[in-house]
C-alpha positions as CSV (number, residue, x, y, z in Angstrom):
1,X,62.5,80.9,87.3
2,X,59.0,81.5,85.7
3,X,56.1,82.3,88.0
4,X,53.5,80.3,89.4
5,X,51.2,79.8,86.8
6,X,53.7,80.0,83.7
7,X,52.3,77.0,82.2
8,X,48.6,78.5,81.7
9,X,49.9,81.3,80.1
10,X,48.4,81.7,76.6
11,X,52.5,82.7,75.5
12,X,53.5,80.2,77.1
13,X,50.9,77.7,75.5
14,X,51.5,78.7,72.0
15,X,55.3,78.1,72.8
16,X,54.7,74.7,73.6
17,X,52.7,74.1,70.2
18,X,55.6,75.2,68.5
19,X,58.7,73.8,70.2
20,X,56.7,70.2,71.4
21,X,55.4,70.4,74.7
22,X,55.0,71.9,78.0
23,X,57.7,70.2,79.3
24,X,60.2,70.9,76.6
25,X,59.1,74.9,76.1
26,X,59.4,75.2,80.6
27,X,63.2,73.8,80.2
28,X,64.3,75.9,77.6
29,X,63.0,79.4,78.3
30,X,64.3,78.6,82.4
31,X,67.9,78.0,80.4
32,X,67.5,80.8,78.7
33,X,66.4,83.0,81.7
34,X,69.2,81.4,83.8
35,X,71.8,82.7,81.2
36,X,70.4,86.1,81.6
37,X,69.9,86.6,85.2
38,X,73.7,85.4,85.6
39,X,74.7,88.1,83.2
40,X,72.5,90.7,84.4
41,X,71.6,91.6,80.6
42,X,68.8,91.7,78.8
43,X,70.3,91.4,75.3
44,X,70.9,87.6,74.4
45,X,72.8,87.9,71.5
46,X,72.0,86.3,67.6
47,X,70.1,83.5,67.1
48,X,73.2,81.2,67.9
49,X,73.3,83.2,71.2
50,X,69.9,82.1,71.8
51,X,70.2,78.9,71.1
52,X,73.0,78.0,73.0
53,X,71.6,79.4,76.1
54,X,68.5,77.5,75.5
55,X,70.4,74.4,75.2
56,X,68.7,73.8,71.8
57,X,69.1,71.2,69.6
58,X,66.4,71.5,66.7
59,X,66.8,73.0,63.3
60,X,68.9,76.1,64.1
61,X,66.5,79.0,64.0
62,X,63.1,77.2,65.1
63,X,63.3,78.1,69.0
64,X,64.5,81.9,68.4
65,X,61.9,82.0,65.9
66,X,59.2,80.4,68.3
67,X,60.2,82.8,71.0
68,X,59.5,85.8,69.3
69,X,56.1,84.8,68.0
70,X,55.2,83.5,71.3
71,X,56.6,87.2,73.2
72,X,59.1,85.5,75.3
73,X,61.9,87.2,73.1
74,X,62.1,90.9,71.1
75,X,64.2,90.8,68.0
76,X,65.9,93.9,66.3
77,X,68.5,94.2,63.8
78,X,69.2,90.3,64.6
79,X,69.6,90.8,68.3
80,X,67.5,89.5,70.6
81,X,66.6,90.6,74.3
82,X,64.1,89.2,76.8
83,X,60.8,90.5,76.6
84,X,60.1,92.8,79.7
85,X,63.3,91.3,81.5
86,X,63.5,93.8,84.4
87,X,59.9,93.7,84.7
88,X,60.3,90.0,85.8
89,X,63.6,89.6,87.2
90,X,64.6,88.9,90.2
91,X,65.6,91.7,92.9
92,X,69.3,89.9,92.9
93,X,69.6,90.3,89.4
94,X,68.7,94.3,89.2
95,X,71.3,94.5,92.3
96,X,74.2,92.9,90.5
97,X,73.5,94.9,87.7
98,X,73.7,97.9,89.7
99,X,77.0,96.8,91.3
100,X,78.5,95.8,87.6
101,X,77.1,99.5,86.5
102,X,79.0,100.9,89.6
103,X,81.9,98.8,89.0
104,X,82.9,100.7,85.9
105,X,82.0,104.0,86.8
106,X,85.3,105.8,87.6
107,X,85.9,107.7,90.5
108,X,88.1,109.8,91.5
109,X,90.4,108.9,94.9
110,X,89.4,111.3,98.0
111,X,93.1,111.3,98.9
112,X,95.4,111.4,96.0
113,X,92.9,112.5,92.9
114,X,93.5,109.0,90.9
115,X,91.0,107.4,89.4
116,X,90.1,104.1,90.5
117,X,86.9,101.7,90.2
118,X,85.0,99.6,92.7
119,X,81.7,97.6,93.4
120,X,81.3,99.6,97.2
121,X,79.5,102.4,96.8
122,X,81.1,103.9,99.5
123,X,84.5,103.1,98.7
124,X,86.3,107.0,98.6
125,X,90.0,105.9,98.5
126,X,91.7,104.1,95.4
127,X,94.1,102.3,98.0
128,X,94.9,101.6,101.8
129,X,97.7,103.5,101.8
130,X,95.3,106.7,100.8
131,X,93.0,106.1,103.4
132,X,95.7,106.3,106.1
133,X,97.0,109.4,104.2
134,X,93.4,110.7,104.4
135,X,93.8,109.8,107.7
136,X,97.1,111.5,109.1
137,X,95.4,114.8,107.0
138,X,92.4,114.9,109.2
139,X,93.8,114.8,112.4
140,X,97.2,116.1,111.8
141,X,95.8,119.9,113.7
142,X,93.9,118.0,116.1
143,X,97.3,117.1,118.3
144,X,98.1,113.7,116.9
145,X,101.2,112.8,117.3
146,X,103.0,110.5,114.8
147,X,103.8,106.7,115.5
148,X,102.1,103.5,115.8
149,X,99.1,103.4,118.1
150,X,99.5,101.9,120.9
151,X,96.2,100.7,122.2
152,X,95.9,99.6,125.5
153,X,93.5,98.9,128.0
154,X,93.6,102.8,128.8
155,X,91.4,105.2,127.9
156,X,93.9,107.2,126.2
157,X,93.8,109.8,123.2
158,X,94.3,107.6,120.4
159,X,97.4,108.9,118.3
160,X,98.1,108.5,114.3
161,X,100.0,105.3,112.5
162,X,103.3,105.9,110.6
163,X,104.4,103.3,108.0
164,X,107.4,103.0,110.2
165,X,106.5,101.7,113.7
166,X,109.3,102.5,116.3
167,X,110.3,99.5,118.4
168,X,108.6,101.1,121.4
169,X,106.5,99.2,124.1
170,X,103.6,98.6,122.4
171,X,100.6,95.5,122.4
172,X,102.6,94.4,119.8
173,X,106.3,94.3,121.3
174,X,106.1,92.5,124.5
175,X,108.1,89.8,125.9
176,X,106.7,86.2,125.3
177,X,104.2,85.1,127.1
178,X,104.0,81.1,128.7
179,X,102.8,78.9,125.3
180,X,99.2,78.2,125.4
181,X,97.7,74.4,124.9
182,X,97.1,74.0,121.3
183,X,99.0,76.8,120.1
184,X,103.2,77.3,119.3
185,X,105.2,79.8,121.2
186,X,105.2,82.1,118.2
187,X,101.5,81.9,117.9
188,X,100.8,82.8,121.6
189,X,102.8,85.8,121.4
190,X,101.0,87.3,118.6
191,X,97.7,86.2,120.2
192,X,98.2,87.5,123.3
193,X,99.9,90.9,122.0
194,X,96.1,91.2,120.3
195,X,94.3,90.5,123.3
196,X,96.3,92.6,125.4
197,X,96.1,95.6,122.8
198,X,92.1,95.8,123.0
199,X,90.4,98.6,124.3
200,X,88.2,98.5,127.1
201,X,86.2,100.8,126.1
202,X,84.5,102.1,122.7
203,X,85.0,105.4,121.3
204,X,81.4,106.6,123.0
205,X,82.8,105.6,126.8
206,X,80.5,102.2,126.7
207,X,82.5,99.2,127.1
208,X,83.9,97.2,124.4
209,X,83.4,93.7,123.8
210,X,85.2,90.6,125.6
211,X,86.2,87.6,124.1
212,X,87.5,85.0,126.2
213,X,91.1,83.4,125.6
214,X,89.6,80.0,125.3
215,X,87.5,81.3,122.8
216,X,90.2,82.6,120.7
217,X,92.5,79.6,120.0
218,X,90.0,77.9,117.5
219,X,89.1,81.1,115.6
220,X,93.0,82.4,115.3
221,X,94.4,78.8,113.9
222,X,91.8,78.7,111.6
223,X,92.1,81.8,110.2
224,X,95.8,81.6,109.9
225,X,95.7,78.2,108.0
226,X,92.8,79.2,106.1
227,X,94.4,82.1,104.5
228,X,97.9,81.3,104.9
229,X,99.1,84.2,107.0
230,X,102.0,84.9,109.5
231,X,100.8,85.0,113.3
232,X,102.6,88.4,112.9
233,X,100.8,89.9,110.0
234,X,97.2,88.8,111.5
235,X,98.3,90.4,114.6
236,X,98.9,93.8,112.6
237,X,96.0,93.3,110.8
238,X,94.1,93.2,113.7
239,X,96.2,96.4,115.6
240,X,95.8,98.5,112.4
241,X,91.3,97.5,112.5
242,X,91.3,99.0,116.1
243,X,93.5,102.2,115.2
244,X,90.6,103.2,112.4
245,X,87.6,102.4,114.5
246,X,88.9,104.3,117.1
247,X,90.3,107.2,115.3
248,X,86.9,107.5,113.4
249,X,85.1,106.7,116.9
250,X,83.4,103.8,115.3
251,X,82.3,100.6,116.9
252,X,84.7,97.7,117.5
253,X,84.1,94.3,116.9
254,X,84.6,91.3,119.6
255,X,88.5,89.8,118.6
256,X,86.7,86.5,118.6
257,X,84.3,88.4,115.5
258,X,87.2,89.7,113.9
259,X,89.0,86.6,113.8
260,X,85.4,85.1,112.2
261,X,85.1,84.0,108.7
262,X,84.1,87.6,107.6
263,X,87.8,88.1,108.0
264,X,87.0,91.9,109.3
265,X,90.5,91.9,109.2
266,X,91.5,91.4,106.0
267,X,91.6,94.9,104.6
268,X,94.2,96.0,106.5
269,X,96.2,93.1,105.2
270,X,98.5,95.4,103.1
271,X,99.1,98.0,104.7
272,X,100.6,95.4,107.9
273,X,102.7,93.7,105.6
274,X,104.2,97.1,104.4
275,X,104.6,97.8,108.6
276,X,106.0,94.4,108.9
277,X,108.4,95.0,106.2
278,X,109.6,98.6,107.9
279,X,110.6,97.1,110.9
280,X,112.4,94.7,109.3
281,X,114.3,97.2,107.1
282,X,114.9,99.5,110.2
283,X,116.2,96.8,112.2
């Protein structure tokens, strides 16, 4: 969008000589910025480039042409780009550039060596699977012991996460529990097996977060519609969050947060499903 003042802009005046208008020159050149900004690119394109993302319809040519002479536009070779583009743009657009440039860099995994791309800068590991690798490395001569987590309501030593759970007590095998209003018997299992598998405590001995059951239904029937998910896998997903805050003594979130629409749980979706589907092979 141009500034405040655009319109008394001797550019922008001799613009609207040319193309017809104040009116007419304001609509285009916001078109043409809008194309740019989305792209995050300075470089237009060819005349036909231009022209498209103005939305003109004069003689083919005249606008481009009008551009340049007024300054709005630089033309090299054919190829125009916006005149001092990152000068004016907006601090969204610089940042999705620098994402996009990100994007493509390659880097390689912190794990496994493969080379893999993302938008996070702090992303390390090209998959889940080589984070919880990572993980088992760093604390395998710190004394933890292999198997799934069990996290309890204990201040215990947290211990490391296999991708095949034994069947052994755990939050997440327990008999079922009564069926709670507004929720199947299936779904009540899995919820309370969460509930019942959050600490009390946060890595740094404060205490962790409460949710209240009533505050759960809502929260854990959306998200399982929403994303069309097994009680059973959100369940994991949620058990598998816990194990890596803990085990990197990082916060944890409320349940009633995790089970929020910034779907905290979600990364671990793969890695449960791969859990899910060991059990069922072992059994």
């Amino acid at each position: 969008m141009g500034r405040p003042g655009l319109t008394m802009n001797k550019k922008f005046r001799r613009l609207a000589l040319e193309v017809g208008g104040n009116a007419i020159a304001r609509g285009h050149l916001e078109l043409l910025w809008d194309s740019a900004y989305e792209s995050g690119d300075e470089i237009v394109g060819d005349v036909v480039d231009v022209e498209l993302a103005a939305d003109w319809k004069g003689s083919s040519g005249s606008l481009a042409k009008a551009m340049t002479n007024a300054g709005f536009l630089d033309e090299s070779g054919g190829i125009y780009t916006v005149h001092d583009f990152w000068h004016h743009a907006p601090d969204y657009v610089a940042s999705r550039r620098s994402r996009e440039v990100l994007r493509k860099k390659a880097r390689p995994c912190d794990h496994c060596g493969g080379v893999f791309h993302s938008a996070d800068a702090k992303s390390k590991y090209c998959t889940p699977a080589c984070r919880t690798a990572a993980y088992r490395d760093r604390h395998s001569d710190a004394g933890v012991t292999d198997g799934i987590v069990t996290v309890t309501n204990k201040n215990e030593p947290v211990t490391d996460c296999d991708t095949t759970p034994s069947p052994s007590p755990s939050p997440l095998n327990k008999r079922i529990p009564p069926t709670k209003v507004g929720l199947s018997e299936l779904e009540t299992t899995w919820l309370t097996r969460m509930r019942e598998g959050y600490p009390e405590k946060q890595p740094d001995g404060t205490a962790a977060p409460y949710s209240a059951p009533g505050s759960l239904i809502k929260p854990f029937k959306r998200t399982l519609k929403e994303n069309k998910i097994t009680p059973e896998e959100l369940a994991w997903c949620v058990h598998l969050y816990i194990q890596r805050m803990l085990g990197s003594k990082r916060y944890v979130k409320a349940l009633a947060t995790v089970l929020g629409p910034q779907k905290v749980w979600e990364p671990e979706l793969d890695e449960a499903r791969a859990m899910i589907a060991s059990q069922q092979v072992s059994a």
